[in-house]
C-alpha positions, 0 to 999 in steps of 0.5 A: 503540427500543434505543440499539444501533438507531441510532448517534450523529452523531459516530460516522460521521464517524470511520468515513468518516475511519478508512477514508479514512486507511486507503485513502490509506495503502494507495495510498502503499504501493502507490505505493512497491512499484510504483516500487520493483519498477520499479526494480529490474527487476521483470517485473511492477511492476504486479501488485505495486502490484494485490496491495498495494492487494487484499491490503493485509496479506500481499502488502506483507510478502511484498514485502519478503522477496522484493524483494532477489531481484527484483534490485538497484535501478538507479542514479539520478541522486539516488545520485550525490550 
């Protein structure tokens, strides 16, 4: 048997734990974008959050060039502080 055949223990675990990492850290983003399209009127808040979360390296830099035109963020009761 090659040793390339078979991986050691340790190292599966730190796949599931990168991937996990990855997956959370994809949902916090989409998480902002939609709320962030959301206040700031966006049409679509929810295709922003699908597209973060299906291309999770394009549509998130898009995002950010193009969120300016999608309008100005309402005002909230934490700005009035």
């Amino acid at each position: 048997m090659l040793p390339l055949q078979q991986p050691p223990a340790g190292d599966f675990s730190l796949v599931v734990w990168l991937g996990a990492a990855f997956a959370v850290i994809v949902i916090g983003v989409s998480i902002y974008i939609y709320r962030d399209a959301r206040r700031r009127n966006s049409d679509n808040p929810v295709l922003w959050a699908l597209g973060a979360i299906a291309i999770p390296f394009i549509v998130p830099i898009v995002y950010l060039f193009v969120r300016d035109q999608l309008g100005t963020p309402r005002s909230t009761l934490r700005d009035k502080r």
